[in-house]
C-alpha positions in Angstrom: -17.0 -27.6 8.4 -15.1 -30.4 6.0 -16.9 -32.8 3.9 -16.1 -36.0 3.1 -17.6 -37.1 0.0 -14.9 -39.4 -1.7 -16.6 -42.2 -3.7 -20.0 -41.1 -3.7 -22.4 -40.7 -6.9 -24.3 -37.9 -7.3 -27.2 -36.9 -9.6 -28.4 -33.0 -9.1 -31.2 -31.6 -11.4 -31.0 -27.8 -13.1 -27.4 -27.6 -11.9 -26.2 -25.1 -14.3 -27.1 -22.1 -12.2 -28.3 -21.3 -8.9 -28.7 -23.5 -6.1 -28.1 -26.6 -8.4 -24.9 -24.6 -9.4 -23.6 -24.0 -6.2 -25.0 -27.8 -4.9 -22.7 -29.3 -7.4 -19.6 -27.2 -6.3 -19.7 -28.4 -2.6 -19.7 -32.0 -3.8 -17.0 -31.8 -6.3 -15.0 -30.1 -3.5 -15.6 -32.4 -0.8 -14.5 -35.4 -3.8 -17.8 -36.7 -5.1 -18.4 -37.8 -8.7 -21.7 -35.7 -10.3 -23.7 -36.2 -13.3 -25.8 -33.2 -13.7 -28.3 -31.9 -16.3 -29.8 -28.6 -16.9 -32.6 -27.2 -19.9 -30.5 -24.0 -20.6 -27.2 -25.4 -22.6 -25.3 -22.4 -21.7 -25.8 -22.9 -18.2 -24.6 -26.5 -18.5 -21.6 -25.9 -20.6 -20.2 -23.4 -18.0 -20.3 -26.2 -15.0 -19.3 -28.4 -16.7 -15.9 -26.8 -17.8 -15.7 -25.4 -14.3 -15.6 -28.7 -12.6 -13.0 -32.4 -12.8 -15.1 -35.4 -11.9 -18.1 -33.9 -13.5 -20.2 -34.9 -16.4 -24.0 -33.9 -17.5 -26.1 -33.3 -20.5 -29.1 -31.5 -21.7 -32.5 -32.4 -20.3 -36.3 -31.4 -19.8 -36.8 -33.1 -16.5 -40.7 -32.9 -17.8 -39.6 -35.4 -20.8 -40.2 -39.1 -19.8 -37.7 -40.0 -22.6 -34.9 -37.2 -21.8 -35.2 -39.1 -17.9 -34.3 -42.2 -19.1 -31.6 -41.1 -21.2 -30.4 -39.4 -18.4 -30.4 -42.3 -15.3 -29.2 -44.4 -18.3 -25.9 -42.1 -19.0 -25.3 -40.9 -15.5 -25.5 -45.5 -15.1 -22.5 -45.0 -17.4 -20.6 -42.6 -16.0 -21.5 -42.9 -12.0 -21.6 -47.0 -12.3 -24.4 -46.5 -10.0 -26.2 -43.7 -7.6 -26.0 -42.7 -3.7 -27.4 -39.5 -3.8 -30.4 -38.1 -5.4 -30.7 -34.1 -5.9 -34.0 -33.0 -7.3 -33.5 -29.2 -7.5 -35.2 -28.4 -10.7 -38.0 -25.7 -9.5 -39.5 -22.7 -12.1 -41.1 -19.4 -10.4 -44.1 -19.6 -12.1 -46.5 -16.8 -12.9 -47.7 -13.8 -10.6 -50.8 -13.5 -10.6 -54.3 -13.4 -8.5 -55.6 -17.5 -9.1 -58.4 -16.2 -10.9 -56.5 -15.2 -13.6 -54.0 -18.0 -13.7 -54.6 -19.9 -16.8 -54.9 -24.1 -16.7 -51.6 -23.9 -18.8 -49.3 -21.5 -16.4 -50.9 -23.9 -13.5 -49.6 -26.9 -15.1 -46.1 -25.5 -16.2 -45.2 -24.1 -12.6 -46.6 -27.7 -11.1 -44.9 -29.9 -13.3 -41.3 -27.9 -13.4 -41.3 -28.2 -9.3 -43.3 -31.1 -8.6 -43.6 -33.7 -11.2 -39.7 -33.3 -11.8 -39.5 -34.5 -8.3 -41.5 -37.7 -8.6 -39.7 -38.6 -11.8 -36.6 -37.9 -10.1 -37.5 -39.8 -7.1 -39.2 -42.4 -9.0 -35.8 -43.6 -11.2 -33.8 -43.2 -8.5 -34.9 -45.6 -6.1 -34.1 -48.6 -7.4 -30.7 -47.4 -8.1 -30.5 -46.4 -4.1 -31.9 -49.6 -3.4 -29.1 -51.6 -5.6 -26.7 -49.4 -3.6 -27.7 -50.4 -0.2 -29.1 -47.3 0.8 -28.5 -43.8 -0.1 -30.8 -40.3 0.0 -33.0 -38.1 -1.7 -33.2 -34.5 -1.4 -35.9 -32.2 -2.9 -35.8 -28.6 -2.8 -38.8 -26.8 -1.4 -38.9 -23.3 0.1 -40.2 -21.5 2.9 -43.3 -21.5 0.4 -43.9 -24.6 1.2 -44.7 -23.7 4.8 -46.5 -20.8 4.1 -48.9 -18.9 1.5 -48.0 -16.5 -0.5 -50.5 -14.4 -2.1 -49.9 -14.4 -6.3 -47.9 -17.3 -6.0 -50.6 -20.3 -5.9 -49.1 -22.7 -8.4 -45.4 -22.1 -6.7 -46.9 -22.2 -3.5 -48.9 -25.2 -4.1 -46.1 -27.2 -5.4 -43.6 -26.6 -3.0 -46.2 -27.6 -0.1 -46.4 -31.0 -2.7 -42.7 -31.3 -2.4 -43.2 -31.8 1.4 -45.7 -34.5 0.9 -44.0 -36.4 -1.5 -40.8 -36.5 0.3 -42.7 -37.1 3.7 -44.3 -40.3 2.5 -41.3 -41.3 0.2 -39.6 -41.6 3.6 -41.9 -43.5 5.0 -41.5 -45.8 2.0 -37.9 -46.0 1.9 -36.7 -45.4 5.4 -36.8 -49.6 5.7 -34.2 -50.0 2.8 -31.6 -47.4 4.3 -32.7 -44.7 2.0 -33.0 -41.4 3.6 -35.2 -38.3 2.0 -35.3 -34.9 3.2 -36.7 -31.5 1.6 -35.0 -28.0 2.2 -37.1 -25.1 2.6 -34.5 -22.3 2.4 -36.5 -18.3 2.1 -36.1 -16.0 0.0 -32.2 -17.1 -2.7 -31.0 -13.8 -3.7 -30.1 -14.3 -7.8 -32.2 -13.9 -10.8 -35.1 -15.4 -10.3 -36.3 -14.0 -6.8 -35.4 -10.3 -9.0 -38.1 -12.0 -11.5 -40.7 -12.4 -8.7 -40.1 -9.1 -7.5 -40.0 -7.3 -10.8 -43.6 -9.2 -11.6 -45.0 -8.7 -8.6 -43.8 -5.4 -8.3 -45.6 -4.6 -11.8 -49.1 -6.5 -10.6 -49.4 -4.9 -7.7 -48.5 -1.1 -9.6 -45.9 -0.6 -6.8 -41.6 0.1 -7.3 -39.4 -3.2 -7.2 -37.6 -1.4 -3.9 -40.5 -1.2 -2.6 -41.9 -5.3 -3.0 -38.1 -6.2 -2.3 -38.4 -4.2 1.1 -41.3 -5.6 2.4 -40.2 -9.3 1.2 -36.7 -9.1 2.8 -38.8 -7.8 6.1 -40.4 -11.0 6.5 -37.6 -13.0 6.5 -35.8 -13.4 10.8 -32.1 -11.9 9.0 -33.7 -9.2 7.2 -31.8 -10.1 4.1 -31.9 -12.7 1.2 -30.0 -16.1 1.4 -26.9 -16.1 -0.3 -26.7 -18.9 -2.5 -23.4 -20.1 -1.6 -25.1 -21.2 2.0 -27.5 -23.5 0.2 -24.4 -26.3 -0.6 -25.9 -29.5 0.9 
């Protein structure tokens, strides 16, 4: 399938890596202009040099300040916003929620759902200067589902679906569209995490935790990453 993105401006969230990595590389191909950001300056620095047409910088999407710096360069460089990509999403810990502390609780929330509504929030009034646009939030299949030792991911990926749901609502009237995707299982680093810890909770072999995840999933595999391009 071809895409036609010529002239659109596009911000996208933790795009150094991942799904924000390979987000970022369907829009540059199909001719869009991105401003991306990312924590990890490593991460950054490689997409950036990968891409033409791409600029970014290094932000905490949890930083009030670092998300006005960033709407106010990606003003600069976009000269204005039709597409929103909040993809900036954190594991979290593994563990039964008895033992969660208040302080891993609030790091997995704030990383996957609080980035979202500050992402959301700074964006609209640039969408609505536009004349319309959208907003897309990743979730995950978690969002539909629990998961046992996963209740701050699960948690905030079922928040994800709520904000977005009633953000539509909100917006729908000023041509602004917002949708969530709520891919499985993303083969990559970070399901290996969840494995690996999960795996070493539960006193069990990461083959074995990795069998029995991929054996929920309808394909019996993990989603390739290079599927996840929006």
């Amino acid at each position: 399938m071809s895409l036609d993105f010529n002239g659109k401006r596009i911000i996208i969230t933790a795009a150094g890596g991942g799904i924000g990595r390979e987000t970022l590389r369907l829009f540059n191909e199909a001719g869009a202009k991105v401003f991306i950001c990312d924590i990890d300056e490593n991460g950054l620095s490689a997409a950036l040099s990968a891409y033409d047409n791409v600029d970014g910088m290094v932000a905490d999407v949890l930083d009030p300040m670092a998300i006005e710096t960033l709407f106010e360069r990606a003003d600069d460089y976009l000269g204005g916003l039709d597409i929103m990509v909040n993809n900036a999403g954190t594991a979290g810990p593994t563990q039964l929620i008895e033992e969660i502390s208040l302080e891993d609780w609030h790091a997995c929330v704030n990383v996957n759902l609080t980035s979202a509504f500050l992402g959301t929030r700074h964006a609209i009034p640039r969408l609505k200067k536009a004349g319309g646009g959208s907003i897309i939030n990743l979730s995950s299949a978690a969002g539909k589902f629990g998961f046992a030792l996963r209740s701050p991911y699960v948690a905030s990926k079922w928040g994800i679906v709520g904000l977005t749901r009633t953000a539509a609502l909100e917006l729908g009237p000023f041509g602004i569209r917002c949708n969530c995707i709520q891919p499985g299982p993303v083969e990559g680093d970070r399901i290996s995490r969840v494995i690996r810890a999960k795996a070493d909770a539960e006193g069990r072999s990461e083959n074995q935790v990795r069998d029995e995840v991929v054996s929920t999933t309808s394909l019996r595999k993990f989603v390739d990453p290079h599927f996840l391009g929006i």
